[in-house]
Backbone as XML, in Angstrom:
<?xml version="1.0"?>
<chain id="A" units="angstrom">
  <residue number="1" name="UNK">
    <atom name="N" x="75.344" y="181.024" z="50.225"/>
    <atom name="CA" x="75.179" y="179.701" z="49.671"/>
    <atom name="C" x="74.226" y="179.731" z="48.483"/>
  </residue>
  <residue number="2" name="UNK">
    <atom name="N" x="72.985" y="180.835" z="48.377"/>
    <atom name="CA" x="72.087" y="180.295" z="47.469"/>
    <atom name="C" x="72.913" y="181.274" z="46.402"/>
  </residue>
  <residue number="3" name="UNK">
    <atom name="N" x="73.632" y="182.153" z="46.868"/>
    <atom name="CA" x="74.073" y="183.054" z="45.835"/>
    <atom name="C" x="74.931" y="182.606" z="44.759"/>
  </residue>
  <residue number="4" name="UNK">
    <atom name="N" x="75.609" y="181.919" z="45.478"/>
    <atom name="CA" x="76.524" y="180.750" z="44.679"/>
    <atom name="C" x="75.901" y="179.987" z="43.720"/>
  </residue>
  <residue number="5" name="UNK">
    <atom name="N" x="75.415" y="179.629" z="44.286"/>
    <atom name="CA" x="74.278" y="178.068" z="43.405"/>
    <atom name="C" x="73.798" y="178.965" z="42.339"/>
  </residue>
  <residue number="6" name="UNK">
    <atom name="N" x="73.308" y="179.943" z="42.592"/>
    <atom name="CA" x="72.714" y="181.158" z="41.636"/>
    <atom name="C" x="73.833" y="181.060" z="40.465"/>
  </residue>
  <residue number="7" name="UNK">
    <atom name="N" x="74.863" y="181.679" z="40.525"/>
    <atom name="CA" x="76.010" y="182.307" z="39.749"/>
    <atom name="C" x="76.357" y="180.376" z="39.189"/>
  </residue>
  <residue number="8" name="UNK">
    <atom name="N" x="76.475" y="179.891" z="39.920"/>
    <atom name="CA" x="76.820" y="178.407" z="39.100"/>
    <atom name="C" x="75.829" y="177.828" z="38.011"/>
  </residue>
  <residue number="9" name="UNK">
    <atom name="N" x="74.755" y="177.606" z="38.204"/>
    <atom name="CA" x="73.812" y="177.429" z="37.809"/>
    <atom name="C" x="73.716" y="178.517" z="36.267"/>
  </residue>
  <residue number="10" name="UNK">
    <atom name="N" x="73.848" y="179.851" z="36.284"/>
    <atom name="CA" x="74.218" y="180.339" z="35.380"/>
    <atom name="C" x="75.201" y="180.672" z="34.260"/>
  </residue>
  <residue number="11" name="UNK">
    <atom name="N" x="76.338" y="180.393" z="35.569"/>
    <atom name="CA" x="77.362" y="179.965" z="34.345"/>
    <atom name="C" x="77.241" y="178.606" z="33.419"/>
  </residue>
  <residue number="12" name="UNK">
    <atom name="N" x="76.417" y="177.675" z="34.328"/>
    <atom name="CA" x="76.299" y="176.683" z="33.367"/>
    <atom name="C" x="75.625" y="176.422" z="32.272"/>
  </residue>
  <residue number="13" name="UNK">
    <atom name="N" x="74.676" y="177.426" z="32.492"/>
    <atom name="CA" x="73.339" y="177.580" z="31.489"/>
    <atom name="C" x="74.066" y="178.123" z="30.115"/>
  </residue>
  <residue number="14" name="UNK">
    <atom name="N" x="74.927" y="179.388" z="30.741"/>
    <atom name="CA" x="75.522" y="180.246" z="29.468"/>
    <atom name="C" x="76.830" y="179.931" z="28.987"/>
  </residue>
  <residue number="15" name="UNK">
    <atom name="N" x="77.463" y="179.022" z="29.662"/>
    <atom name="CA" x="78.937" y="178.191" z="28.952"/>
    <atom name="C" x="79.001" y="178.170" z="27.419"/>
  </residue>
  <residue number="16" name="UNK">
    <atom name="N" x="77.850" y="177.230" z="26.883"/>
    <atom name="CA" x="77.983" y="177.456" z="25.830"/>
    <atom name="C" x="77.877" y="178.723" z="24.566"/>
  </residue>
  <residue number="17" name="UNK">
    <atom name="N" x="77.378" y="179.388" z="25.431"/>
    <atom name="CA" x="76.953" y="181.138" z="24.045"/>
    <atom name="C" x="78.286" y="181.521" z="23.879"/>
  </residue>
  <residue number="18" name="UNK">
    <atom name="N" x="79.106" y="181.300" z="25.095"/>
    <atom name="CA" x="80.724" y="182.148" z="24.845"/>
    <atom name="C" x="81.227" y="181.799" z="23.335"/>
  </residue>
  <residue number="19" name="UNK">
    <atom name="N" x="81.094" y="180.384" z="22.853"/>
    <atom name="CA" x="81.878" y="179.402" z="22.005"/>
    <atom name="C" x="80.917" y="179.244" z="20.705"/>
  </residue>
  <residue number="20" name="UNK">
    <atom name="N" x="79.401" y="179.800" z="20.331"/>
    <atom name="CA" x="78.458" y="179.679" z="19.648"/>
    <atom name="C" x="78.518" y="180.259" z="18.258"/>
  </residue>
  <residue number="21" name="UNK">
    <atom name="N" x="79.413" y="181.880" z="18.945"/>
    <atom name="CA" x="79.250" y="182.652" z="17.541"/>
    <atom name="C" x="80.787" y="182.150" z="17.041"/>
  </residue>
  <residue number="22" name="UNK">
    <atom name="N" x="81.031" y="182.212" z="15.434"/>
    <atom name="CA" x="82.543" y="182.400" z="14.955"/>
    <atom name="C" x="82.380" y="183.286" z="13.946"/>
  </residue>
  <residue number="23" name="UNK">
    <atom name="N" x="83.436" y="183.900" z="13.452"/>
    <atom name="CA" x="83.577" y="184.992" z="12.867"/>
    <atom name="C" x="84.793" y="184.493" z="11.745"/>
  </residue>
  <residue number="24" name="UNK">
    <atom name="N" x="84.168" y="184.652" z="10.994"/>
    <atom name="CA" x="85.745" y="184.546" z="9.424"/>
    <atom name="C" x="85.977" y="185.850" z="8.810"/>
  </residue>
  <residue number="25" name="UNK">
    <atom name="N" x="86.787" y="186.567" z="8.251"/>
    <atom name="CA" x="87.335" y="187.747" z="8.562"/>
    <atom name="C" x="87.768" y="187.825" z="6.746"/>
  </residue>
  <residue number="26" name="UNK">
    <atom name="N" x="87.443" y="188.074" z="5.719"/>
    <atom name="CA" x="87.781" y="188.043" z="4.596"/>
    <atom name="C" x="88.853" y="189.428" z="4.424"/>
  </residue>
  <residue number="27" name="UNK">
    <atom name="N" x="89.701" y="190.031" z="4.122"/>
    <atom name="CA" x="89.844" y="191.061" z="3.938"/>
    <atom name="C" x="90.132" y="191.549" z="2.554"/>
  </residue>
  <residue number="28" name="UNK">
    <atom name="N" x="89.801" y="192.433" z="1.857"/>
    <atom name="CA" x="89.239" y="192.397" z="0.375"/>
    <atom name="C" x="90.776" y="193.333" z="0.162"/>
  </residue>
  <residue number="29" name="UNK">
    <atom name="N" x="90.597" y="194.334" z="1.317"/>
    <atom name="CA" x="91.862" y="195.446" z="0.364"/>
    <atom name="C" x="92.486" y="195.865" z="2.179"/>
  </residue>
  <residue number="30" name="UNK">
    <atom name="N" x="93.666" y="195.083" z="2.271"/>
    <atom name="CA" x="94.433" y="194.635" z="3.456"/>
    <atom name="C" x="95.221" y="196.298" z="3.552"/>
  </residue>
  <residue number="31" name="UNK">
    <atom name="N" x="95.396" y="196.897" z="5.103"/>
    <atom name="CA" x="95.902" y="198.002" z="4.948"/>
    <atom name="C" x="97.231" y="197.779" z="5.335"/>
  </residue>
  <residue number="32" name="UNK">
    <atom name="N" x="98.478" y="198.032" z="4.934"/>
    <atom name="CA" x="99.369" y="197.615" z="5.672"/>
    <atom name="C" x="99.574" y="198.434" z="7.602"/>
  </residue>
  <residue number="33" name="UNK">
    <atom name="N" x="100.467" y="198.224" z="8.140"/>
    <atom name="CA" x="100.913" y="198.449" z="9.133"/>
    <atom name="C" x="101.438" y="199.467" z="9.199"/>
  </residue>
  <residue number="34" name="UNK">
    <atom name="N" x="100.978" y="201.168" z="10.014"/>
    <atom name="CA" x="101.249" y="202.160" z="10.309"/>
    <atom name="C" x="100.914" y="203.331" z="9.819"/>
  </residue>
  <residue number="35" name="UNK">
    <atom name="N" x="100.776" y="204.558" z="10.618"/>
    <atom name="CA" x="100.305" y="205.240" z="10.481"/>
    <atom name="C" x="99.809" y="206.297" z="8.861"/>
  </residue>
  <residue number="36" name="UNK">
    <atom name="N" x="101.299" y="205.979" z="8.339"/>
    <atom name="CA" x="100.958" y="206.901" z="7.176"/>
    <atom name="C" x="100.142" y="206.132" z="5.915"/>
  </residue>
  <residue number="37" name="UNK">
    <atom name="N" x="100.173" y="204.810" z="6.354"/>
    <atom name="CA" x="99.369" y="203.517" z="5.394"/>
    <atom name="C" x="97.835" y="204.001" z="5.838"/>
  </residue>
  <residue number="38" name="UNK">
    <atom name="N" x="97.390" y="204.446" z="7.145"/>
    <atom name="CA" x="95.603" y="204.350" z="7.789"/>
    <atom name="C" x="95.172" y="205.062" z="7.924"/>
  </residue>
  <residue number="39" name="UNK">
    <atom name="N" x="96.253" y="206.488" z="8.273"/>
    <atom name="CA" x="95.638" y="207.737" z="8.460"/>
    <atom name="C" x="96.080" y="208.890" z="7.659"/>
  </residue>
  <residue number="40" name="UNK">
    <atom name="N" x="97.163" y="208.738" z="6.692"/>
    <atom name="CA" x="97.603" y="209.619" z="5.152"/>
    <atom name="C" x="96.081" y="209.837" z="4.351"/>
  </residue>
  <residue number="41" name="UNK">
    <atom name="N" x="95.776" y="208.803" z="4.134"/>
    <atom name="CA" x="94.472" y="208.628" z="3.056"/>
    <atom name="C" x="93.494" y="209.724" z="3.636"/>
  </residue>
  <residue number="42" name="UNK">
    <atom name="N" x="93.197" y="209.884" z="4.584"/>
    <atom name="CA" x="91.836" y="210.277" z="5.600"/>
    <atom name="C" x="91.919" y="211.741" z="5.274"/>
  </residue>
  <residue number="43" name="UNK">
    <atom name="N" x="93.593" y="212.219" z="5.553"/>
    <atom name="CA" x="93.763" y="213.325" z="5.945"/>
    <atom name="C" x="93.784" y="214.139" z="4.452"/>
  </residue>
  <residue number="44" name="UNK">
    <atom name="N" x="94.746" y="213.489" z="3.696"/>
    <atom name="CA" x="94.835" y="214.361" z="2.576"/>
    <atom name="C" x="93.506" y="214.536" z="1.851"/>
  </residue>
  <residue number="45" name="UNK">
    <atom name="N" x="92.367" y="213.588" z="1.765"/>
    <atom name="CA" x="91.073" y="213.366" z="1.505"/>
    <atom name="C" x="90.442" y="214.871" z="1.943"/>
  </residue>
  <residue number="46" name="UNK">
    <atom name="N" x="90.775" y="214.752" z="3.235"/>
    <atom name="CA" x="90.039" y="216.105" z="4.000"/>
    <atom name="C" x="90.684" y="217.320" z="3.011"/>
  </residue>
  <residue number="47" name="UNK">
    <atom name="N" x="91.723" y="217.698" z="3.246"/>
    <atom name="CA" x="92.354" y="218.562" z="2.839"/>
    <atom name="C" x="92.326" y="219.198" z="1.811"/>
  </residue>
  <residue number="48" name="UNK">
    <atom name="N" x="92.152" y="218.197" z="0.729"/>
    <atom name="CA" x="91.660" y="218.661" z="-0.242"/>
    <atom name="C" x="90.269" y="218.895" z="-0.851"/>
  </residue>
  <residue number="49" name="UNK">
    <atom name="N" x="89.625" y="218.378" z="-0.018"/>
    <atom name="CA" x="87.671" y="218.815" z="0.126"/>
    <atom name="C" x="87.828" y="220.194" z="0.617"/>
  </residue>
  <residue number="50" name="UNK">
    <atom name="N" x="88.784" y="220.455" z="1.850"/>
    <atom name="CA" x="88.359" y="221.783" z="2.205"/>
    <atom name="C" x="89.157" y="222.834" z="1.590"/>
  </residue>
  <residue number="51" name="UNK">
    <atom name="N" x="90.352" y="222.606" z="1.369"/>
    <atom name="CA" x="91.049" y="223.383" z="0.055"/>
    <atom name="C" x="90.371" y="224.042" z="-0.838"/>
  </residue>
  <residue number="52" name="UNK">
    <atom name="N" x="89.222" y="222.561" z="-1.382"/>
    <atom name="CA" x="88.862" y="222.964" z="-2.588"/>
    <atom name="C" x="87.587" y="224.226" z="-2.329"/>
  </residue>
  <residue number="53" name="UNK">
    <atom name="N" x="86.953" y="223.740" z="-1.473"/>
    <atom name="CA" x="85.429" y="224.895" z="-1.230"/>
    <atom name="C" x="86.576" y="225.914" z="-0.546"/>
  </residue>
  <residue number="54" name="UNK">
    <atom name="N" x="87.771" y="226.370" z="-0.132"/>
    <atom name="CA" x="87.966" y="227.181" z="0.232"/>
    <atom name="C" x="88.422" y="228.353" z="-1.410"/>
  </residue>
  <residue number="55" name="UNK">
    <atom name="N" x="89.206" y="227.399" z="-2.138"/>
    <atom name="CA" x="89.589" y="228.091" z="-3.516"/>
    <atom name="C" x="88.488" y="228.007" z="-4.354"/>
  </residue>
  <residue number="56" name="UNK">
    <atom name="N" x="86.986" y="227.680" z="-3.878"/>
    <atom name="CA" x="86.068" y="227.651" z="-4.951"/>
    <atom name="C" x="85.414" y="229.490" z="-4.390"/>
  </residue>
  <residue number="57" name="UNK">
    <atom name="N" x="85.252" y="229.737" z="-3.022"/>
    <atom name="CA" x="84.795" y="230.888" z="-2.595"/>
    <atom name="C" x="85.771" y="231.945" z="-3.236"/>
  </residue>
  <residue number="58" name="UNK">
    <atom name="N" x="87.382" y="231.709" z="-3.182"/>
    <atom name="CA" x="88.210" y="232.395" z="-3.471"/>
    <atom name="C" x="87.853" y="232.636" z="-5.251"/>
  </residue>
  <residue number="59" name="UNK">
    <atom name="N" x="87.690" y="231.688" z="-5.846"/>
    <atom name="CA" x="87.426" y="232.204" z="-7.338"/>
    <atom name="C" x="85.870" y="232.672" z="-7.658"/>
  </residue>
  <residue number="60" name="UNK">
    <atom name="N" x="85.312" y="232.215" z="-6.940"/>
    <atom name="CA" x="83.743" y="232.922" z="-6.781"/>
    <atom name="C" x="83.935" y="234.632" z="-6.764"/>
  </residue>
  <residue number="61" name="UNK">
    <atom name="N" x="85.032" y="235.082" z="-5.611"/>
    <atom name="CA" x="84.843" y="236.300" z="-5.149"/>
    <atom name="C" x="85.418" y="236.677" z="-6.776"/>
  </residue>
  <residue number="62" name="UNK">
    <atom name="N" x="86.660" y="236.051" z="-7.524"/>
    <atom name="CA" x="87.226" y="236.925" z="-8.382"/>
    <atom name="C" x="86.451" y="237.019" z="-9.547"/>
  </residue>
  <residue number="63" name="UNK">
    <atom name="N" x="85.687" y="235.979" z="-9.735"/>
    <atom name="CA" x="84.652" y="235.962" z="-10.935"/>
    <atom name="C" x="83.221" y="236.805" z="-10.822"/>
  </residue>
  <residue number="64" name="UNK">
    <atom name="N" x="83.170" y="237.371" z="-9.018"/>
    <atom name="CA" x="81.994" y="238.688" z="-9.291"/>
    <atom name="C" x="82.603" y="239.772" z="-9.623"/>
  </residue>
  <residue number="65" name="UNK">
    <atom name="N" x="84.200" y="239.646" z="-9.259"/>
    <atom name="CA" x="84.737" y="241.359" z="-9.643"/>
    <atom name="C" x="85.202" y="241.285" z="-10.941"/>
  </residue>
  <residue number="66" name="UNK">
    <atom name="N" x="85.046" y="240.061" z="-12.294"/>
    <atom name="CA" x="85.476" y="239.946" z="-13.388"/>
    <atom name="C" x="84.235" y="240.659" z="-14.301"/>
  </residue>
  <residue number="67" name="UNK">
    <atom name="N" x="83.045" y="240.138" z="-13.812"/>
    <atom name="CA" x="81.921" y="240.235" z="-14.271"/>
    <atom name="C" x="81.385" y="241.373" z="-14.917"/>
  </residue>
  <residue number="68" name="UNK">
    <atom name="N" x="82.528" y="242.753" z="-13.989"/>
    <atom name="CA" x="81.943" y="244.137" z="-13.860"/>
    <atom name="C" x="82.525" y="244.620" z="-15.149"/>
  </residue>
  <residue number="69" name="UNK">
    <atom name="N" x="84.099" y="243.984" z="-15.542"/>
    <atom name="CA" x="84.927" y="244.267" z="-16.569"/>
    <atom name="C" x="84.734" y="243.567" z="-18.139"/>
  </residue>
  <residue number="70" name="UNK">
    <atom name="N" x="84.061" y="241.743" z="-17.521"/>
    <atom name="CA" x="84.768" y="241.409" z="-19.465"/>
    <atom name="C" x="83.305" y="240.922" z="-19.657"/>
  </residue>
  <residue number="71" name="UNK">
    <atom name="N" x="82.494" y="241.038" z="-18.703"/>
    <atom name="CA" x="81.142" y="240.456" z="-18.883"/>
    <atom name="C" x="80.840" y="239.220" z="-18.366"/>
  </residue>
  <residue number="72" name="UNK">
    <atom name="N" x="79.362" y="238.608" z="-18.161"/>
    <atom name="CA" x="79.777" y="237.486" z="-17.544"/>
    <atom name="C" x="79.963" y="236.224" z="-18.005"/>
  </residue>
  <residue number="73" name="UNK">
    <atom name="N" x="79.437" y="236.184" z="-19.492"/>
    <atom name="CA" x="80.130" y="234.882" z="-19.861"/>
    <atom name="C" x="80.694" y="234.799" z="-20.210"/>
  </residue>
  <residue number="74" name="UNK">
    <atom name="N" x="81.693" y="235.418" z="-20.476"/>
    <atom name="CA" x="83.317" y="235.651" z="-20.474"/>
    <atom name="C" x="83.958" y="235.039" z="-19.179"/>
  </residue>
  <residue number="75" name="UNK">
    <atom name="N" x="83.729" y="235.700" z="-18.001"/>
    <atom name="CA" x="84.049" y="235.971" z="-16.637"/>
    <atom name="C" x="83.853" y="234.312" z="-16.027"/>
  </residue>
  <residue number="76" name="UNK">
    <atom name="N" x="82.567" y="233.365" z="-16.313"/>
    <atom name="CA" x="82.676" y="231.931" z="-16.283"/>
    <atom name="C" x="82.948" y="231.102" z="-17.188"/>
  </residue>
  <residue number="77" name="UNK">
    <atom name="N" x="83.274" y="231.828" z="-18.633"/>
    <atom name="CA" x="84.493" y="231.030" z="-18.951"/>
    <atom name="C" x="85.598" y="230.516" z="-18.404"/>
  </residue>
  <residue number="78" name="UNK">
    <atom name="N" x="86.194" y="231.874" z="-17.632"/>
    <atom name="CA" x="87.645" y="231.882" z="-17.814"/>
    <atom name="C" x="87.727" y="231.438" z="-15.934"/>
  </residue>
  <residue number="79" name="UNK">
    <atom name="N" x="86.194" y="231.444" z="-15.001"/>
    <atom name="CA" x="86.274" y="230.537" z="-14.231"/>
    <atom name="C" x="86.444" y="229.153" z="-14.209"/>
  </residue>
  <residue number="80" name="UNK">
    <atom name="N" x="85.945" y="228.735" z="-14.889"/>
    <atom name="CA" x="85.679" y="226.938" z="-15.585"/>
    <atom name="C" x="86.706" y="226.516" z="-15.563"/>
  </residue>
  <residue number="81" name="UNK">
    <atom name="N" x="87.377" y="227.437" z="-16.811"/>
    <atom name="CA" x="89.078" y="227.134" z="-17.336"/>
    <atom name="C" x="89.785" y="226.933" z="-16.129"/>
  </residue>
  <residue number="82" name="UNK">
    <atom name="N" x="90.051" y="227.993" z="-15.207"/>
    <atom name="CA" x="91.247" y="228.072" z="-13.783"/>
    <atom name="C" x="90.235" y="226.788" z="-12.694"/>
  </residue>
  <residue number="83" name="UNK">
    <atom name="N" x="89.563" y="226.670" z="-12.961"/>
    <atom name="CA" x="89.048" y="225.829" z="-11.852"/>
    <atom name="C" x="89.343" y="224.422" z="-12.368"/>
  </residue>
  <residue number="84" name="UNK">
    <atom name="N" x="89.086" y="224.231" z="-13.896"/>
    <atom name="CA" x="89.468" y="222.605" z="-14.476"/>
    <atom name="C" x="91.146" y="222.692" z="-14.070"/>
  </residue>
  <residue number="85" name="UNK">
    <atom name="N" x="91.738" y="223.687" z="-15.127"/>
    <atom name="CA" x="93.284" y="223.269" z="-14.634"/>
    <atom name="C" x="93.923" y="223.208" z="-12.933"/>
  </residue>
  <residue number="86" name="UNK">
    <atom name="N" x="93.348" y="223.805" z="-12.174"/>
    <atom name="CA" x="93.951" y="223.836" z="-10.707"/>
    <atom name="C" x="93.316" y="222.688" z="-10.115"/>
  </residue>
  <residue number="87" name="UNK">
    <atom name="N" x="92.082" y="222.278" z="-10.836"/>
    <atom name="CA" x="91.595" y="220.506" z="-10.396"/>
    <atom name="C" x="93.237" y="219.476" z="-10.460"/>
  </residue>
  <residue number="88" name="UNK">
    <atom name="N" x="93.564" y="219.490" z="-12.157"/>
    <atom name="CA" x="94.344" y="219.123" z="-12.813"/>
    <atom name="C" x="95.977" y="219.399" z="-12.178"/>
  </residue>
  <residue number="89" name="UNK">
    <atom name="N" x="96.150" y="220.476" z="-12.102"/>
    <atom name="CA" x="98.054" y="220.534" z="-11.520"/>
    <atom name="C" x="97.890" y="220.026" z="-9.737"/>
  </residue>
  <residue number="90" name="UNK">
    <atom name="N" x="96.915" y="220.764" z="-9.140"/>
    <atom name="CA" x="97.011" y="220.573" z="-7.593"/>
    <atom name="C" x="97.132" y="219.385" z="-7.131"/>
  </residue>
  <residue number="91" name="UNK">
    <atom name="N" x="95.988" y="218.011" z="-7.818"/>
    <atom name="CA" x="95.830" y="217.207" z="-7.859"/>
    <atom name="C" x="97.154" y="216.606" z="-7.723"/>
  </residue>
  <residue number="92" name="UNK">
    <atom name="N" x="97.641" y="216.546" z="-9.064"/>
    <atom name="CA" x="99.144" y="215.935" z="-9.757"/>
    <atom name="C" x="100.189" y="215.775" z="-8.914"/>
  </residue>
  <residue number="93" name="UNK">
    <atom name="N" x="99.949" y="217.411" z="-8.113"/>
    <atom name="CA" x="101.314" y="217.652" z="-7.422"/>
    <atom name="C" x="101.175" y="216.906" z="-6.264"/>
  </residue>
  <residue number="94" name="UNK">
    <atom name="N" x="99.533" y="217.173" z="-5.195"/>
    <atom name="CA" x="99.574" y="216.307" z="-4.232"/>
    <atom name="C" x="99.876" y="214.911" z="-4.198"/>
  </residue>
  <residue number="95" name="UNK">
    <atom name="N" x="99.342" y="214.234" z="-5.246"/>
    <atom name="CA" x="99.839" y="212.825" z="-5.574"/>
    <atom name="C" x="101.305" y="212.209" z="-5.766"/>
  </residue>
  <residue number="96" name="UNK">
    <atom name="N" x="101.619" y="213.430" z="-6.400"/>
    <atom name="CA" x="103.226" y="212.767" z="-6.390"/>
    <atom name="C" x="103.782" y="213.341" z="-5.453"/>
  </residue>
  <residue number="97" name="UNK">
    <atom name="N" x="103.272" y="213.991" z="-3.916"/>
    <atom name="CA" x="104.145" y="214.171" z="-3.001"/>
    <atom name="C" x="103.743" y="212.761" z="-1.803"/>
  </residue>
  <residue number="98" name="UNK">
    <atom name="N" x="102.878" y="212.329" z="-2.433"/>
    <atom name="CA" x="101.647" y="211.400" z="-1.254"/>
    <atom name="C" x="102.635" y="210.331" z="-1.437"/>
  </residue>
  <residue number="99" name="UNK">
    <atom name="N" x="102.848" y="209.699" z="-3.014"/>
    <atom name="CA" x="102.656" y="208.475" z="-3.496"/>
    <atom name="C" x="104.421" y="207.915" z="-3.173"/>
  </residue>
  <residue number="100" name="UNK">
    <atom name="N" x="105.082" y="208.705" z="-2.962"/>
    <atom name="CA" x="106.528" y="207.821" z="-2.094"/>
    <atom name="C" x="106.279" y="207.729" z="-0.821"/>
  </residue>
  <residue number="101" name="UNK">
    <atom name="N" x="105.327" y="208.492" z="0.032"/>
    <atom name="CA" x="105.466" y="207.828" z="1.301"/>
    <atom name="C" x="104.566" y="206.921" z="1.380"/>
  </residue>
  <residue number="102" name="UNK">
    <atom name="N" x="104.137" y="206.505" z="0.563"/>
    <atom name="CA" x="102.975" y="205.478" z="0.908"/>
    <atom name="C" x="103.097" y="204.227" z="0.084"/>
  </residue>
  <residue number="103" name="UNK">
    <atom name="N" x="104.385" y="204.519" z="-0.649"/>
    <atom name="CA" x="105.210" y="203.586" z="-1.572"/>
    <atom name="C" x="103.946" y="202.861" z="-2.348"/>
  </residue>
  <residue number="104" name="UNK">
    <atom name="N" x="103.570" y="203.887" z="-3.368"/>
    <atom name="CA" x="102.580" y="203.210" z="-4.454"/>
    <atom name="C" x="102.913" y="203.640" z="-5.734"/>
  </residue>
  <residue number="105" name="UNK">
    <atom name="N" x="102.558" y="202.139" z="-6.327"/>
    <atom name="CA" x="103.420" y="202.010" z="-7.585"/>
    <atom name="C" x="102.557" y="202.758" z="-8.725"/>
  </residue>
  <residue number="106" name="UNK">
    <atom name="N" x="102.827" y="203.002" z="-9.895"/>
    <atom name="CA" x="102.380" y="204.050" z="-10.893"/>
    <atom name="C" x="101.570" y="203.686" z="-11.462"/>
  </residue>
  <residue number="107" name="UNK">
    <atom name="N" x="100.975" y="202.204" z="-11.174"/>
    <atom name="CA" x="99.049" y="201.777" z="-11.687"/>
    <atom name="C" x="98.344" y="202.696" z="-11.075"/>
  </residue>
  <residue number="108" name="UNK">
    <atom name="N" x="98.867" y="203.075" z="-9.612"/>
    <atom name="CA" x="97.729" y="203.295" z="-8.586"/>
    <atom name="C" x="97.307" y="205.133" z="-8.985"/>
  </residue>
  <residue number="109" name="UNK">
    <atom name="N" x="98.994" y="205.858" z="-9.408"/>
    <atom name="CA" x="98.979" y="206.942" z="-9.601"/>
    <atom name="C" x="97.940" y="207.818" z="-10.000"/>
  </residue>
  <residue number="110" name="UNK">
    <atom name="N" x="97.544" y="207.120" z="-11.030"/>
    <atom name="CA" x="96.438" y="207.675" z="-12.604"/>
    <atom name="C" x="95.699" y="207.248" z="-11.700"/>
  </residue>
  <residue number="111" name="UNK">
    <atom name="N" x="94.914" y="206.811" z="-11.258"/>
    <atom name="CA" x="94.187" y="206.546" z="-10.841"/>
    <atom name="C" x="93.797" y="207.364" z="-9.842"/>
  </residue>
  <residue number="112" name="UNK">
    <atom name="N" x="94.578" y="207.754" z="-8.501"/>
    <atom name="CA" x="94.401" y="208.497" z="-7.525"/>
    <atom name="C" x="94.239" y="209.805" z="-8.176"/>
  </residue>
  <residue number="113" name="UNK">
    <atom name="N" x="94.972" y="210.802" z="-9.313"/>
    <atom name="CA" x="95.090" y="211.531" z="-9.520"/>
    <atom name="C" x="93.781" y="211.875" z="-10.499"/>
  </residue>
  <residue number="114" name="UNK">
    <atom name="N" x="92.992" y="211.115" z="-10.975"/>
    <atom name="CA" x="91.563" y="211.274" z="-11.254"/>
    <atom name="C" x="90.720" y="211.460" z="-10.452"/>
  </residue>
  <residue number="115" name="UNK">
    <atom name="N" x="90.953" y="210.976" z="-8.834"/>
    <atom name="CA" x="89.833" y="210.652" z="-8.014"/>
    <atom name="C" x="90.405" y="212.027" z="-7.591"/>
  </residue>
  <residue number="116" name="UNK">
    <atom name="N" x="91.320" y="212.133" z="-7.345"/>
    <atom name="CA" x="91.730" y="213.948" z="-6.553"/>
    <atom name="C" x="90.899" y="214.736" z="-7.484"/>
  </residue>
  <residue number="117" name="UNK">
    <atom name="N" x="91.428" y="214.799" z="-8.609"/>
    <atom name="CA" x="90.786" y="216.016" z="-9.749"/>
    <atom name="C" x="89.421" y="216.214" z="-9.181"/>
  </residue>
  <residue number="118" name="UNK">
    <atom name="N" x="88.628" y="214.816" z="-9.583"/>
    <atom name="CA" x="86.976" y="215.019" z="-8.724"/>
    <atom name="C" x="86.933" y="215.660" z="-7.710"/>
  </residue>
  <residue number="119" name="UNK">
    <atom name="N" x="87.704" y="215.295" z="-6.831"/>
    <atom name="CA" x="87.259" y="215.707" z="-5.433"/>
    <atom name="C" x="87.583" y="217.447" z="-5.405"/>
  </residue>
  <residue number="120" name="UNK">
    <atom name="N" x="88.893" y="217.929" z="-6.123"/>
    <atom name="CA" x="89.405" y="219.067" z="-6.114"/>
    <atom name="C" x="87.763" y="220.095" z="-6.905"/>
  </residue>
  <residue number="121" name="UNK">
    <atom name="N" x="87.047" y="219.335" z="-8.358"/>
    <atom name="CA" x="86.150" y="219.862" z="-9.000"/>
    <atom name="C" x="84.828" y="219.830" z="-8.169"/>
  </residue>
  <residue number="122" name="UNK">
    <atom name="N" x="84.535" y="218.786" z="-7.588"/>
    <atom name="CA" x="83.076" y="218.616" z="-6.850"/>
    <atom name="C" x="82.466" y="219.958" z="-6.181"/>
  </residue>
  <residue number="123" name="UNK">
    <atom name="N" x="83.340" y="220.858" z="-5.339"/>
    <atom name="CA" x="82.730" y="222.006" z="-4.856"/>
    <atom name="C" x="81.953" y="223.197" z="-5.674"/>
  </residue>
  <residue number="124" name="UNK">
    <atom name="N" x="83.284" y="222.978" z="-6.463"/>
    <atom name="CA" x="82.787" y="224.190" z="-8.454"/>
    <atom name="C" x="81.717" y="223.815" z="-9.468"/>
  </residue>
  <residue number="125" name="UNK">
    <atom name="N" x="81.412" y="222.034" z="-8.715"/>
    <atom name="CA" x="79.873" y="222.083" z="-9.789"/>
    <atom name="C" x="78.908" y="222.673" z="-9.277"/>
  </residue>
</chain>
């Protein structure tokens, strides 16, 4: 009996907090519906971060064994060079394999394909 009165007594106290808070929900950049719309972005993101520090070690190793032959500022020249252009084609290519399944139109293209380049260059600065 008092246990009751207890639990009543409290629900009555706290009735109102249920109904107190509200929440409005703006959404600035709406994702559509399904998987390759929420989780494409995430993945290829990854992929090409680790791609890139993986082909940055890979041209690291070839630019100490260049070093021995054309000298070395020669040798990070001609690193710079293969590292800007493979920013540049890898980028390109991933984008235009991304950008039909994710049905995005050719504003968005240039755009993505700058932010790849970065991401492809960021490890090599």
């Amino acid at each position: 009996m008092q246990e009751a009165k207890i639990k009543q007594g409290v629900a009555k106290a706290y009735a109102p907090v249920g109904h107190s808070v509200t929440t409005k929900i703006h959404k600035v950049n709406p994702v559509r519906t399904g998987l390759n719309y929420s989780l494409a972005p995430f993945i290829v993101n990854l992929a090409i971060y680790i791609g890139s520090m993986i082909g940055t070690v890979v041209l690291f190793t070839a630019y100490s064994k260049a070093t021995m032959n054309v000298g070395r500022l020669k040798a990070f020249g001609m690193l710079e060079i293969a590292m800007i252009l493979i920013a540049i084609i890898s980028s390109g290519v991933t984008i235009a394999i991304i950008s039909p399944s994710m049905h995005l139109g050719s504003n968005v293209f240039t755009q993505l394909w700058f932010n790849h380049a970065l991401e492809t260059l960021h490890p090599s600065i």
